[in-house]
C-alpha positions as CSV (number, residue, x, y, z in Angstrom):
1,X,13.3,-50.5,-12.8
2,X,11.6,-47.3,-11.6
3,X,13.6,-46.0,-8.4
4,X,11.9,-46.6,-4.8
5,X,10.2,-44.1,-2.6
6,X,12.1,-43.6,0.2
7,X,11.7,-42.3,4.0
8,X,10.1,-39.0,4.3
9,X,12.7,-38.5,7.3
10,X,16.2,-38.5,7.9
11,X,18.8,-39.6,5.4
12,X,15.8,-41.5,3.3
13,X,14.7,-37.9,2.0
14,X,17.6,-37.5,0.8
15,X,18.6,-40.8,-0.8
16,X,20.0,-41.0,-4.4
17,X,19.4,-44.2,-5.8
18,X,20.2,-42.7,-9.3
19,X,19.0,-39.9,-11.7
20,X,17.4,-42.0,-14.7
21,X,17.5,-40.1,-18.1
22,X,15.0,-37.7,-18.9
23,X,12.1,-39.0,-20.6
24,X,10.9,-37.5,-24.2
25,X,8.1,-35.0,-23.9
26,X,5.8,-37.3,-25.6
27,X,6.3,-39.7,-22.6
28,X,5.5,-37.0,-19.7
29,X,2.0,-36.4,-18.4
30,X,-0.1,-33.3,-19.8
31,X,-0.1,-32.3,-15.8
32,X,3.3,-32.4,-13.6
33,X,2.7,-34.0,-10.4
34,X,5.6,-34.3,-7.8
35,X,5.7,-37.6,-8.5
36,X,6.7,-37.1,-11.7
37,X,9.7,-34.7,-10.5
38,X,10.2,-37.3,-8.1
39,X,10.8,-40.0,-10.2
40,X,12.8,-38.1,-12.8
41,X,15.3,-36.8,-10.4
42,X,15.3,-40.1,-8.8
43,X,14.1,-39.1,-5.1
44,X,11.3,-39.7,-3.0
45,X,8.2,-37.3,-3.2
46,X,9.2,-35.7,0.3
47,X,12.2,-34.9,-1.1
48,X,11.0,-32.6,-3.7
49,X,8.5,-31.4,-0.8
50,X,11.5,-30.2,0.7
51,X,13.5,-28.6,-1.8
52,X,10.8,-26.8,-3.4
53,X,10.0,-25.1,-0.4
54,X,13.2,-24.4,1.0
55,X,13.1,-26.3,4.0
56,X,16.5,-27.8,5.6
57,X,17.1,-31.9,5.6
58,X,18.7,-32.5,2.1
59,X,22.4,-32.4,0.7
60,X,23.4,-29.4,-2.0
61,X,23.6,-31.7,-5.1
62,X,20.3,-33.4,-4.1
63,X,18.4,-30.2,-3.9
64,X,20.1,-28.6,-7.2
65,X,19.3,-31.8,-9.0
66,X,15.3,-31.9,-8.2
67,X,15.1,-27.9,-8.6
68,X,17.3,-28.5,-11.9
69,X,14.2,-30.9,-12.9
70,X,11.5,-28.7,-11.9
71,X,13.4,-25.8,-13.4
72,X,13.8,-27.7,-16.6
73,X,10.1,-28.3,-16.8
74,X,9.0,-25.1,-15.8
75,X,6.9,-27.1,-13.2
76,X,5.3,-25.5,-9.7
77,X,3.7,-26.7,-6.9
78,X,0.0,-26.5,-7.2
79,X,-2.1,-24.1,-5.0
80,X,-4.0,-25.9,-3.4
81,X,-1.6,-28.5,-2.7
82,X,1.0,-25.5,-1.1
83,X,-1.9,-24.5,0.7
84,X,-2.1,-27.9,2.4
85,X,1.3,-27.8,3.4
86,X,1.5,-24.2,4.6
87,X,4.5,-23.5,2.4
88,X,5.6,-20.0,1.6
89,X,5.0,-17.9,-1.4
90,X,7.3,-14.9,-1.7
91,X,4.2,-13.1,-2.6
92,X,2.9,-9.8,0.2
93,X,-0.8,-8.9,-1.0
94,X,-2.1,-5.3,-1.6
95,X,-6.3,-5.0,-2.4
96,X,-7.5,-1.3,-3.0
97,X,-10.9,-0.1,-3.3
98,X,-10.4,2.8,-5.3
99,X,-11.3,3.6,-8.6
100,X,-8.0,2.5,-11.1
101,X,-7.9,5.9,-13.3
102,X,-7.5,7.8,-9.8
103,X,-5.2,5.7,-8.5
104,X,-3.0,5.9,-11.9
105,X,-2.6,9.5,-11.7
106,X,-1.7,10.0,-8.1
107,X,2.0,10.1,-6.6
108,X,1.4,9.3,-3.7
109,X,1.1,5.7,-4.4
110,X,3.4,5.4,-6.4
111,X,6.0,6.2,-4.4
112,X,4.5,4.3,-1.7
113,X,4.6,1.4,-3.4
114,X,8.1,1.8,-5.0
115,X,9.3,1.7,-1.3
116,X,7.7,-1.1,-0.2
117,X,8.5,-3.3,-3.3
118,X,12.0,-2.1,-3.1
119,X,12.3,-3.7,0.5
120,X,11.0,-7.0,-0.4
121,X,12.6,-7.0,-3.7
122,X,15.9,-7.1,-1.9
123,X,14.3,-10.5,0.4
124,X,13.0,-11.7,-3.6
125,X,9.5,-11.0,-2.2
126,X,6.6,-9.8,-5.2
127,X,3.7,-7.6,-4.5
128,X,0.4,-8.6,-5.9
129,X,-1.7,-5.7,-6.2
130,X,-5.7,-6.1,-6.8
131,X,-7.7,-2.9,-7.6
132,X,-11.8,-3.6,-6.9
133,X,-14.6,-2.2,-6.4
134,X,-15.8,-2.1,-3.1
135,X,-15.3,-3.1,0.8
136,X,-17.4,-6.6,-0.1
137,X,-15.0,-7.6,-2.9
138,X,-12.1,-6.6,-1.0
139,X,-12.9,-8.9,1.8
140,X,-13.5,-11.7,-1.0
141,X,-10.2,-11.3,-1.8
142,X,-8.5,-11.7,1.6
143,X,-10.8,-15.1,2.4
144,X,-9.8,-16.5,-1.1
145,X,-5.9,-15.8,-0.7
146,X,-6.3,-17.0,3.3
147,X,-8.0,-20.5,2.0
148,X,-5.6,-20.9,-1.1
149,X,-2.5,-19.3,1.4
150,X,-1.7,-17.2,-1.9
151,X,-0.2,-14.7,0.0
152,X,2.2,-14.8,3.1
153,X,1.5,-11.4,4.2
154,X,-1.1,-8.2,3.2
155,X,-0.9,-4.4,3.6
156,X,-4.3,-2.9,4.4
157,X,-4.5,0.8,2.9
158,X,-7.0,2.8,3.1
159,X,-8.7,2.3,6.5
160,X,-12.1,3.3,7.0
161,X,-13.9,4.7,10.1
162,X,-15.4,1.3,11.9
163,X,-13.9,-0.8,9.1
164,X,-13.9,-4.7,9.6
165,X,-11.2,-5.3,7.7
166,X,-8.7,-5.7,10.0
167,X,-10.1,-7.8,12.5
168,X,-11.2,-10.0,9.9
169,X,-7.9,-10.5,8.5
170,X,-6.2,-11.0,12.1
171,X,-9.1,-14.1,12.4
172,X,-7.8,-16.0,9.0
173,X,-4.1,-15.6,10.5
174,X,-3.0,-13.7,7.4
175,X,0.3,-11.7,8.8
176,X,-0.5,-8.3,8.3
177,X,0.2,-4.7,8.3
178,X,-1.9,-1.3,7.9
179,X,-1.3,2.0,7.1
180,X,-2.7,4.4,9.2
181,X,-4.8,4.5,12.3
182,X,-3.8,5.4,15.7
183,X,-5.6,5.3,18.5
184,X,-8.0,2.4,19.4
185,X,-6.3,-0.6,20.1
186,X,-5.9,-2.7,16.4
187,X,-5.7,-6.3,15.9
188,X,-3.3,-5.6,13.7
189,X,0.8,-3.6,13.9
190,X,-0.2,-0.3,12.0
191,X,1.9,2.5,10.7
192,X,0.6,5.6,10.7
193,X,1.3,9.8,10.6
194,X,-0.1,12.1,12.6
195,X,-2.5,13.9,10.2
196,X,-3.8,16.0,12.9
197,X,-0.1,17.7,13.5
198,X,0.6,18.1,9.8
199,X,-3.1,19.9,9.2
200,X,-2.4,22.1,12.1
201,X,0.8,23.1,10.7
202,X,-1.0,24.2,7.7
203,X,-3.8,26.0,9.2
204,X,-1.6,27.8,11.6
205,X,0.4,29.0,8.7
206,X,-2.4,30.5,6.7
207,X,-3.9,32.2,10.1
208,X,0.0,34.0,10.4
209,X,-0.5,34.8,6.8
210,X,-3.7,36.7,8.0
211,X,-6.2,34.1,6.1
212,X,-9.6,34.4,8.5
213,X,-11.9,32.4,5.4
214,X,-10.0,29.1,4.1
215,X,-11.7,26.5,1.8
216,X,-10.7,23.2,2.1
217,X,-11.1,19.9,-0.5
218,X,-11.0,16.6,0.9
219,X,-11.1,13.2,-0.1
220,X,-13.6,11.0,1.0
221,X,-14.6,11.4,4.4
222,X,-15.4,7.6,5.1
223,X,-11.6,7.2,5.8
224,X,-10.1,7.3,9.1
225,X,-7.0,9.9,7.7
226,X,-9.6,12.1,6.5
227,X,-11.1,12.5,9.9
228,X,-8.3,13.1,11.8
229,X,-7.9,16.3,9.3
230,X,-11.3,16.9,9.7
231,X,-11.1,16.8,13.3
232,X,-8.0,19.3,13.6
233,X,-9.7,22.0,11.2
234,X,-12.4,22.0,14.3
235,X,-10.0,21.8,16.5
236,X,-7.8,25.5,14.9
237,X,-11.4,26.7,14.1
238,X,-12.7,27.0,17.7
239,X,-8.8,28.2,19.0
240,X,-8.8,31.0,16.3
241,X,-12.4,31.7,15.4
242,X,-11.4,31.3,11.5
243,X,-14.0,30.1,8.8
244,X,-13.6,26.7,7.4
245,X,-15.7,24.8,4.6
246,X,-14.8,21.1,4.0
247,X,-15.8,19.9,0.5
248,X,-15.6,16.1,-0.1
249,X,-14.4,14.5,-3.2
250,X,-12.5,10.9,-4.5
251,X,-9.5,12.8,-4.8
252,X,-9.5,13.1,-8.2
253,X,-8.4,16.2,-10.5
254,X,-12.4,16.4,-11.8
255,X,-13.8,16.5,-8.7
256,X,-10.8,18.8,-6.9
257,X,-11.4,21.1,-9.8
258,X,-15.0,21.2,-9.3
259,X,-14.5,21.3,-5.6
260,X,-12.1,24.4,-6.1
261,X,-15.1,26.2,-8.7
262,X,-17.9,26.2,-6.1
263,X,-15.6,27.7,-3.3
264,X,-14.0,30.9,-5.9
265,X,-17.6,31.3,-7.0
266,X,-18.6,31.8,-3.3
267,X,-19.0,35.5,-2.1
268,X,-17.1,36.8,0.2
269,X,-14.7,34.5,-1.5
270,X,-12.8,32.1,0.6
271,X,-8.7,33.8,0.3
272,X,-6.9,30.4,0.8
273,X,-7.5,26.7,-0.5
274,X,-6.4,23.3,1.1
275,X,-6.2,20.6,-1.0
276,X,-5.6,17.0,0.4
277,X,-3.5,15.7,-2.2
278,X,-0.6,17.0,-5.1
279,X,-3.4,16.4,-8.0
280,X,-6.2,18.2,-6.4
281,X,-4.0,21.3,-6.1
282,X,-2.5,21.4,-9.2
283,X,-6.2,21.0,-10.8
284,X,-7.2,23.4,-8.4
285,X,-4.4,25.8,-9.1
286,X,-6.0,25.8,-13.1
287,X,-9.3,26.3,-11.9
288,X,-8.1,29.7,-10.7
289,X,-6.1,30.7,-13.2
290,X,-8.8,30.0,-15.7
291,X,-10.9,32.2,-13.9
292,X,-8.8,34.4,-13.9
293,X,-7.9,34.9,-9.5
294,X,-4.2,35.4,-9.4
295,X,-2.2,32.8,-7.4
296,X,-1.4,33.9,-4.8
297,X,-2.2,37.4,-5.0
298,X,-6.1,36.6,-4.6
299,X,-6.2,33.2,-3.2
300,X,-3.2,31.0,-1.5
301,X,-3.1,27.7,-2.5
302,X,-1.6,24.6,-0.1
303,X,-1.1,20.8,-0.9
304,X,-1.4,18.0,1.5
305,X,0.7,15.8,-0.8
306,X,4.1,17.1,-2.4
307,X,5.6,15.6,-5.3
308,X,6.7,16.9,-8.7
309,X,3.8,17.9,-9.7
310,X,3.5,20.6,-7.0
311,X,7.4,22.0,-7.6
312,X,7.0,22.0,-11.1
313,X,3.7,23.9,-11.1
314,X,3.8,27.5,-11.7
315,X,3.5,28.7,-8.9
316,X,4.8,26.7,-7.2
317,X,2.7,24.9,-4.6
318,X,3.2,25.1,-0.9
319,X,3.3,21.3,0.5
320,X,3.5,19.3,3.2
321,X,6.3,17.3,2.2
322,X,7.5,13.5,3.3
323,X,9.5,11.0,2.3
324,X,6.9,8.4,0.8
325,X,9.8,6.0,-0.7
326,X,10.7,5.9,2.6
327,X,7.0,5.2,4.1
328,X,6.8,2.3,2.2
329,X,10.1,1.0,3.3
330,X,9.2,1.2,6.7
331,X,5.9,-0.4,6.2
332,X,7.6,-3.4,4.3
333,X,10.3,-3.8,7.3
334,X,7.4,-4.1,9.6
335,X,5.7,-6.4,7.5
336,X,8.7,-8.6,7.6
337,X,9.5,-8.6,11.1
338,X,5.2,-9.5,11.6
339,X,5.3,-12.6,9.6
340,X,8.9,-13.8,10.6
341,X,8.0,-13.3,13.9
342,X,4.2,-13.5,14.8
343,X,4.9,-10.1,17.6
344,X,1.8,-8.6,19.4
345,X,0.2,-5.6,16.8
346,X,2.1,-2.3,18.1
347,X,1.9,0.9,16.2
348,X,4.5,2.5,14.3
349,X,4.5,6.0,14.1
350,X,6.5,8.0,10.6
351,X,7.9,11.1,10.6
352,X,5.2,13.9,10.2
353,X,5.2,15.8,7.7
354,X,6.9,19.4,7.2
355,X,5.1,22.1,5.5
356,X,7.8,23.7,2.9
357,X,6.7,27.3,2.1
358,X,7.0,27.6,-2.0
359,X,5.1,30.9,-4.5
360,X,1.5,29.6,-3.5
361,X,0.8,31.5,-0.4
362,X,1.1,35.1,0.6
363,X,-1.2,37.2,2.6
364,X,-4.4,37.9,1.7
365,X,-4.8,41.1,-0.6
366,X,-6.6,44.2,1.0
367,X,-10.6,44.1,0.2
């Protein structure tokens, strides 16, 4: 006789009326349900409700025996079944909007993500990353995971000037953190660098030097970081009267290189080049050297970004340097504490970064 369901409460959870033999795979279902686990480990339904997801109210050799079955049969809750029940995943959520061969080549997130999934790693946390196209699919994303709870928590990159994201993702109750923005008053906990302080830095250093004409390549100038760069190159312009021309790009090497063409063709020629990001500078650093402008004899040359790429480049570059690993360490740990605890948003400000002088920038060379 098949064993009994038993209480979902109390000691009838956790009832063992005894484990019948396992059936031969010709005699289970094509589709596992919990019932099935259920009835092979010889406990009630809420039982295996229970162990699966961790909750308390069952005794050691109960729960090992169900998660022994399920185990055994490589079997899994169903989504939408765990999304009924609210249980956990293990599973933080990261959707960028960026095009994939960019992203491949850039340090930056590399790092930053090695950080973060090296904090939840240690918790036995994944990270499910999504690359798409745009805002629109982006948001797609974050209302499918929210009605499927895929995800238990998501780290918004990338924040745009008046971008909707974040509110929107407070109003499905997905935990969440972002990277970046300070300021207005988010829905969300952010953590974020001062960009402005870290520009200035740069720009100050170049004015010592005795640069008065300074190009500078951005990335794209819908993002809120980029603005706050943008925002302090006004700011050191009107203090020191120097000349500054923004070009924007996707923060790729082709467009940095292309970017870094148009402002050595320029005459009088610009005698110093920002670059906001490691790959843009080192394609940048080429460009010149292809045309044949001495580095940084003719034109300095500064990175926003500093990985390997910039030390191992010859010259070396000048960079602002941080400790991205880190970043995404810090961002994880406040991740956690958001959807353990459910705080009010707050912002979290990283170190800023330090400009470390390298063989890229020197005064500029009598005219």
């Amino acid at each position: 006789m098949p064993p009994r369901n038993h209480a979902s409460s109390g000691a009838g959870a956790d009832a063992d009326p005894g484990s019948p033999g396992r059936p031969h795979a010709g005699e289970l279902p094509a589709r596992l349900r919990s019932t099935d686990i259920a009835r092979l480990a010889g406990v009630s339904v809420a039982a295996v409700s229970i162990a699966v997801n961790g909750r308390p109210g069952l005794s050691d050799a109960t729960r090992k025996r169900i998660l022994d079955v399920a185990n055994e049969l490589n079997w899994r809750p169903h989504l939408a079944a765990r999304a009924l029940k609210g249980a956990a995943n293990d599973v933080v959520g990261i959707v960028i909007a960026r095009p994939a061969r960019t992203l491949g080549v850039e340090p930056f997130f590399a790092q930053f993500l090695s950080g973060l999934q090296s904090c939840l790693s240690n918790r036995g946390i994944a990270t499910q990353l999504l690359i798409v196209e745009d805002t629109e699919t982006q948001i797609a994303v974050y209302r499918r995971w929210a009605a499927e709870n895929r995800v238990d928590g998501l780290v918004l990159l990338d924040l745009a000037v008046d971008d909707v994201r974040p509110q929107l993702v407070a109003d499905l109750g997905i935990p969440a953190v972002v990277l970046g923005s300070h300021g207005n008053p988010m829905p969300l906990t952010s953590v974020w660098v001062d960009d402005h302080a870290a520009t200035v830095s740069i720009l100050r250093h170049l004015v010592a030097l005795g640069h008065r004409r300074i190009g500078h390549v951005s990335g794209t100038v819908a993002y809120q970081h980029t603005q706050r760069r943008l925002r302090a190159i006004d700011d050191v312009r009107d203090s020191t009267g120097i000349d500054v021309t923004s070009i924007a790009t996707d923060y790729s090497d082709a467009q940095g290189a292309s970017a870094t063409r148009r402002l050595l063709e320029t005459r009088p020629r610009y005698t110093a080049v920002v670059y906001d990001n490691d790959v843009m500078a080192v394609a940048g650093l080429g460009v010149a050297t292809e045309m044949g402008i001495p580095v940084p004899r003719d034109v300095s040359v500064v990175s926003f970004d500093d990985s390997v790429l910039t030390t191992m480049a010859h010259p070396s570059l000048t960079a602002l340097t941080r400790d991205t690993f880190a970043l995404g360490t810090l961002t994880a740990t406040e991740l956690l504490r958001v959807v353990a605890e459910r705080p009010a948003p707050r912002p979290v400000q990283a170190p800023t970064p330090q400009l470390v002088l390298r063989q890229s920038t020197a005064a500029p060379a009598e005219r």
